[in-house]
N, C-alpha and C positions, 0 to 999 in steps of 0.2 A: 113465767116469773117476771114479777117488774122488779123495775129496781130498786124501788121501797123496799121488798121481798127480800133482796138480792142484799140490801143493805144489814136486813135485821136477819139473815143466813152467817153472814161473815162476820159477824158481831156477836154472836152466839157459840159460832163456832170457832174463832180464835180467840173468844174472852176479853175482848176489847167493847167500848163502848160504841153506841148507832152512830153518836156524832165522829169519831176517830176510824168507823167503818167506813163510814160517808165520805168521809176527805181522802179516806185511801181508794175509794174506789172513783171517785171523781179526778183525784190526780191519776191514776191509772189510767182511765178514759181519756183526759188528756192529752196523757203522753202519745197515746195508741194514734188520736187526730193527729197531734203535730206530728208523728214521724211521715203518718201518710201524706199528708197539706206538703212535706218538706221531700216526697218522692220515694221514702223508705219504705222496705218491707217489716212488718213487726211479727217474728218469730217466738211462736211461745211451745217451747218443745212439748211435744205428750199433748199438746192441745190443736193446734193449728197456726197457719199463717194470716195476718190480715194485710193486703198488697191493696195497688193501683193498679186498675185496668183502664186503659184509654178504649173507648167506643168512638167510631169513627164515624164519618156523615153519612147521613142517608136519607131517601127521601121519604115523608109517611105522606096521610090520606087524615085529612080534618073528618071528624067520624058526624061532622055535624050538617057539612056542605059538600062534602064530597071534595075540597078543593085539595089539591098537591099542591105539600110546603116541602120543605128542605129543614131537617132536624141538623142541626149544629152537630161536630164533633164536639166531645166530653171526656172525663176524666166519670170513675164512679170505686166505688170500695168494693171489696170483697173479701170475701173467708174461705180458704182455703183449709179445709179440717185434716189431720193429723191420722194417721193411720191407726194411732192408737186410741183416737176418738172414733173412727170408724168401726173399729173394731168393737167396741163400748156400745154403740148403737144398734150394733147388729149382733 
């Protein structure tokens, strides 16, 4: 599903218009970044968690020359799905 998709789903289905689905699903996304960007977990009960993992340094293998670099330590997103999503999928 894209989010064109995703936009004219929740537009349909709470009887609101594409453009007023659009802004609420955009300000949702939002919010979802900045709590992450600002270190927060964002819980959405019945669905899953979206957190921060830090990935730590290490070193990889350039797949072009063979040579060994040193990959930086990083930060990256993740989803943690809800056991009642779990359950839902399987």
């Amino acid at each position: 599903m894209t989010k064109t998709e995703l936009i004219d789903h929740i537009a349909s289905e709470a009887d609101i218009s594409k453009a007023a689905a659009g802004r609420a699903l955009n300000t949702t996304l939002a919010a979802i970044a900045k709590s992450l960007t600002e270190g927060e977990d964002v819980t959405l009960i019945g669905f899953g968690t979206f957190l921060v993992r830090e990935r730590s340094a290490r070193t990889g293998r350039n797949p072009r020359s063979g040579e060994m670099l040193t990959i930086a330590a990083s930060k990256t997103a993740a989803f943690k799905p809800a056991q009642a999503l779990k359950s839902a999928l399987n």
